[in-house]
DRENGU-634753 format. One record per residue: x, y, z of N, C-alpha, C in turn. Coordinates in steps of 0.001 Angstrom, whole numbers, padded with zeros to 6 digits, always signed. Each point is the difference from the previous one (the first is absolute). Example, Ala and Ser with C-alpha at 12.3 -4.5 7.8 and 13.67 -1.06 7.14 Angstrom:
2
+013190-005690+007800-000890+001190+000000+000900+001200+000000-000350+001050-000720+000820+001190+000060-000770+001090+000730
***
This chain:
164
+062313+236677+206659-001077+000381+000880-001230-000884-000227-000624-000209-001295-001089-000427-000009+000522-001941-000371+001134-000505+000426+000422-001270+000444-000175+000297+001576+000313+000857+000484-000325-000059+001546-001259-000166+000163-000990+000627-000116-001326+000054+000080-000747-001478-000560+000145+000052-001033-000122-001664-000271+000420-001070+001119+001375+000005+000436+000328-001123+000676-000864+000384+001659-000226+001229+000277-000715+000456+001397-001427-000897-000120-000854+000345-001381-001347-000437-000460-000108-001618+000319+001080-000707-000850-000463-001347+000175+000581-000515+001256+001104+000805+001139+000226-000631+001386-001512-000057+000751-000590+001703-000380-001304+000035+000814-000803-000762-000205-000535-000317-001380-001001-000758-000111+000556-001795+000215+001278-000382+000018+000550-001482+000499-000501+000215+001557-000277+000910+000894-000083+000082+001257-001301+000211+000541-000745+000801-000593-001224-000139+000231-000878-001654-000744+001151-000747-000287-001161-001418-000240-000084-000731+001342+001148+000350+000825-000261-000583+001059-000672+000320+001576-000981+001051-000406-001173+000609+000640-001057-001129-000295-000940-000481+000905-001044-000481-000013-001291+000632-001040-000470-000742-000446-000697+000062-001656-001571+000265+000667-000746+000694-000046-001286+000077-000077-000976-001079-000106+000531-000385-001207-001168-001267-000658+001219-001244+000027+000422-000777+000984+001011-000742+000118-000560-001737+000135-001237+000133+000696-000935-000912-000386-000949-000056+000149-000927+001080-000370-001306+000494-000118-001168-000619-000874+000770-001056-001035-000603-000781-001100-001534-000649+001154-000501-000360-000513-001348-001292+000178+000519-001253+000214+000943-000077-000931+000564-001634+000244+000196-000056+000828+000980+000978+001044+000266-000528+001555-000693-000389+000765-001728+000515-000410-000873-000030+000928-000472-001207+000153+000151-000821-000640-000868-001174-000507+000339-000954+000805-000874-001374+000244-000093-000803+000870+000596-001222-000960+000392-001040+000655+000560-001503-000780-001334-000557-000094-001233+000119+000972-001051-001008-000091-001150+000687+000265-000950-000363-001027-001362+000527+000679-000476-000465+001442-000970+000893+000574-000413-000716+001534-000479-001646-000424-000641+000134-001172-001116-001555-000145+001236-000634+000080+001162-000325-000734+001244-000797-000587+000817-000089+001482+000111+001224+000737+000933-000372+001459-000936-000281+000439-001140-000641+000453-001150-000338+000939+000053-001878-000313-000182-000093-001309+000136-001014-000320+001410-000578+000283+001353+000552+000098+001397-000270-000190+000075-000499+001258-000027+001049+001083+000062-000529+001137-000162-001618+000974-001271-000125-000674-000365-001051+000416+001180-001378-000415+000588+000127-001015+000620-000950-000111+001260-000398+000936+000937-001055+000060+001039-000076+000511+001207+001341-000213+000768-000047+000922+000922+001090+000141+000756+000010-001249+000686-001285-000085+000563-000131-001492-000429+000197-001325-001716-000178+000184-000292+000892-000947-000005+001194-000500-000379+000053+001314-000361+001802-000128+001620+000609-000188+001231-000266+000622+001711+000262-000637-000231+000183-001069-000158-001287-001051-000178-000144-001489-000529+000952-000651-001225+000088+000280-001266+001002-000345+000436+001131-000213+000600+000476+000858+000690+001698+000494+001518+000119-000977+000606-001103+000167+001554-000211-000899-001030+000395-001392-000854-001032-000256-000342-000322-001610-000281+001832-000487-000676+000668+000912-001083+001431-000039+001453+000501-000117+000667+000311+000775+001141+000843+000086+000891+000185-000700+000667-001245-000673+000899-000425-001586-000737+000758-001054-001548-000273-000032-000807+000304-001562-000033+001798+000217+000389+000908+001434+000094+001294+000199+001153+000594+000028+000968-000673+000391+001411+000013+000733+000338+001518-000882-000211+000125-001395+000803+001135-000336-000867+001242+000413-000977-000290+000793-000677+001244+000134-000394+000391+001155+000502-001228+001214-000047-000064+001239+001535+000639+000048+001156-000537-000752+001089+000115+000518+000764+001835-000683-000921+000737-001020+000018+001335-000226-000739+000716+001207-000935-000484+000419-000936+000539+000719+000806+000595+001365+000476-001069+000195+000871-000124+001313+001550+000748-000020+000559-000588-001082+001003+001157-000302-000281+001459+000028-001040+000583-000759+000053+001371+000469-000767+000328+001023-000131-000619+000950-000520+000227+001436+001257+000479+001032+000968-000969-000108+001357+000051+000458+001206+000922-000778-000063+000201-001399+000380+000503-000470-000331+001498-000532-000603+000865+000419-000484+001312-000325-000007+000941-001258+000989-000302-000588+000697+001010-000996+000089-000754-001947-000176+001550-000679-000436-000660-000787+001138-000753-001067+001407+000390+001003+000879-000842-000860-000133-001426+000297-000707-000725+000508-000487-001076+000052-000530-000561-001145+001151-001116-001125-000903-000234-000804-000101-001533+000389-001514-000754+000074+000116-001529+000293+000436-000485-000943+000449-001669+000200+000101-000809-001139-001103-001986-000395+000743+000104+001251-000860-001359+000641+000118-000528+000908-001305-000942+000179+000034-000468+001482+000412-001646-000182+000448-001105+000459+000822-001272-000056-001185-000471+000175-000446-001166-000162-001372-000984+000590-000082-000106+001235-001037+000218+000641+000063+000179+001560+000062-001222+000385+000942-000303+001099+000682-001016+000792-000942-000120+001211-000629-000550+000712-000815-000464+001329+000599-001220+000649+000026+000066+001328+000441-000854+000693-001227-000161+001402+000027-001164+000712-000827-000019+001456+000647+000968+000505-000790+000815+001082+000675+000568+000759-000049-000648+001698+000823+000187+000746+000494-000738+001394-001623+000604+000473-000502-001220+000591-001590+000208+000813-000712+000059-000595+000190-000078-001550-001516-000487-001259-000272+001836-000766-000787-000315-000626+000511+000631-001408+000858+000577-001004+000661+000946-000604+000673-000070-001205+000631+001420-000455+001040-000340-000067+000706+000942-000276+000527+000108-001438-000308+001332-000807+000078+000076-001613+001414+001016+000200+000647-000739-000537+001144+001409-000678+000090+000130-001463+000018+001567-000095+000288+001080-001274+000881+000451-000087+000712-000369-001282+001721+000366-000272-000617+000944-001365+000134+001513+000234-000121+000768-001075+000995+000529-000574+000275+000007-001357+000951+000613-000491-000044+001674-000586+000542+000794-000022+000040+001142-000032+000999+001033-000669+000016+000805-000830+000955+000894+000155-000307+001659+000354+001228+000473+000009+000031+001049+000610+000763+000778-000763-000849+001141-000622+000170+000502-001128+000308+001582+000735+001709+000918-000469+000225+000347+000534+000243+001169-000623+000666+000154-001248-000302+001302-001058-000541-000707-001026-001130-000181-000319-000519-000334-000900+000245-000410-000778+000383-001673+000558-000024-000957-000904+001492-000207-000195+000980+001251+000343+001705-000178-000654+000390-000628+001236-000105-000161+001357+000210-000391+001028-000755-000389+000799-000019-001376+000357-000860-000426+001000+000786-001201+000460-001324-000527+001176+000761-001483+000182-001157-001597+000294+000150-000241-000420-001044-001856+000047-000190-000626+001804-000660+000761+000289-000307-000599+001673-001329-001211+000165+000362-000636+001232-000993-000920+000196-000616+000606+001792-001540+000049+000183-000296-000452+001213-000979-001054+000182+000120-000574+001144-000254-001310+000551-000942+000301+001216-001837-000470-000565-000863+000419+001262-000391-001494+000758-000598-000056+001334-000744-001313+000116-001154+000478+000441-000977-001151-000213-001270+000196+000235-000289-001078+000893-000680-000087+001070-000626-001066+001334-001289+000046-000170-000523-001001-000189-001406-000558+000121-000384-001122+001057-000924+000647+001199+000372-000976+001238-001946-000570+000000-000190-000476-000015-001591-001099+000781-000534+000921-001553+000088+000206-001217-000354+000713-001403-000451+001416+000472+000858+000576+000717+000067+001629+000622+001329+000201-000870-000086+001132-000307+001450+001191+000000+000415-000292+001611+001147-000575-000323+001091+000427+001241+000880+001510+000039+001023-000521-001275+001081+001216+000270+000625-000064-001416+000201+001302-000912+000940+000193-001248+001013+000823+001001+001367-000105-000844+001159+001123+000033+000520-000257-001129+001630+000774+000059+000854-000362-001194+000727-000589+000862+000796-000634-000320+001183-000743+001144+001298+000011-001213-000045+000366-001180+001570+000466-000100-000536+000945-001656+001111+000889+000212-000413+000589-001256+001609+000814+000047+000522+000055-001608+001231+000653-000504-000245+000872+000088-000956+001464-000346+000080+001176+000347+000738+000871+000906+000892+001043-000088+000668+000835+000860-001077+000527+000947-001101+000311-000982-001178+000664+000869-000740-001156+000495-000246+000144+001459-000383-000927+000511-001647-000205+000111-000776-001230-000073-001736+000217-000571-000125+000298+000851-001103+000781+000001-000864+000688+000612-001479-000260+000347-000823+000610+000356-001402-000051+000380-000366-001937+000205+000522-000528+001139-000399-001005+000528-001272-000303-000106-000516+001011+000632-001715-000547+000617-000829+000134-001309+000225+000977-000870-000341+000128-001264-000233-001474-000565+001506-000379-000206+000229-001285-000521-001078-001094+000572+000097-000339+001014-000279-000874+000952-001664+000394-000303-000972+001232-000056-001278-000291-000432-000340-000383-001225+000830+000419-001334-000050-000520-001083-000042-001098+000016+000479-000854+000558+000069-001923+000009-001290-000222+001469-000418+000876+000440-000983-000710+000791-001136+000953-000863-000524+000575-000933-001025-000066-000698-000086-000666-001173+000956-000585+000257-000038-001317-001508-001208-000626-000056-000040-000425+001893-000848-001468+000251-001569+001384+000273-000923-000942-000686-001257+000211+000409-000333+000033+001583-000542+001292+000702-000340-000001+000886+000839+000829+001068+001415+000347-000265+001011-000061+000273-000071+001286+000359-000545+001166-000428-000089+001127-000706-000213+000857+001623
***
């Protein structure tokens, strides 16, 4: 009997991790900008390729805290444990400015710690005339599929100063 009850206890509580978490990314860090207004005022002005660089260089020296940030935006629950984010990759984008992709690594912790599994999702970020264009995820291993888009998508447009 009290092996039944036990094994009932830890199914329930393996199931309630995958309820959306309260404080999932409520931290300060999320809040935070890559550049002061003085630093993007000044950035701007330079060539486009700079300003790519500029944003790559800002984004690499954050990446693990841009790319947690963002994970539990899409990811809700607190079996979400991060691991890391890859060096952010930027490319031109077709019609001028720049597109950053975030390959985060992740696991997914399922009875605590005895079962889980090592997932990756994959966001991009568009930066068009040094505006926020457009974030999504565009592939991610999860069964559960990400969530809160627009969420996502303001987190990477209050990065940039002004943006807000």
């Amino acid at each position: 009997m009290i092996l039944v009850f036990l094994s009932a206890l830890v199914l329930l509580l393996s199931i309630t991790s995958f309820f959306p978490s309260q404080q999932a990314y409520a931290g300060d860090l999320c809040k935070q900008q890559l550049f002061t207004a003085q630093e993007w005022s000044s950035l701007v002005t330079k060539s486009s390729s700079a300003i790519g660089e500029e944003i790559s260089s800002k984004l690499n020296g954050y990446r693990d805290v841009v790319g947690n940030c963002a994970l539990k935006i899409v990811h809700t629950t607190d079996s979400v444990k991060y691991q890391k984010t890859e060096p952010v990759f930027f490319a031109p984008r077709d019609g001028g400015g720049f597109i950053y992709a975030f390959v985060t690594h992740w696991y997914r912790d399922v009875f605590g710690g005895v079962i889980g599994k090592n997932l990756v999702t994959k966001i991009t970020w568009e930066i068009f005339e040094s505006k926020h264009f457009h974030a999504k995820v565009v592939e991610d291993s999860s069964i559960f599929a990400p969530g809160q888009p627009e969420e996502l998508d303001n987190f990477f447009k209050n990065l940039l100063p002004g943006e807000s």
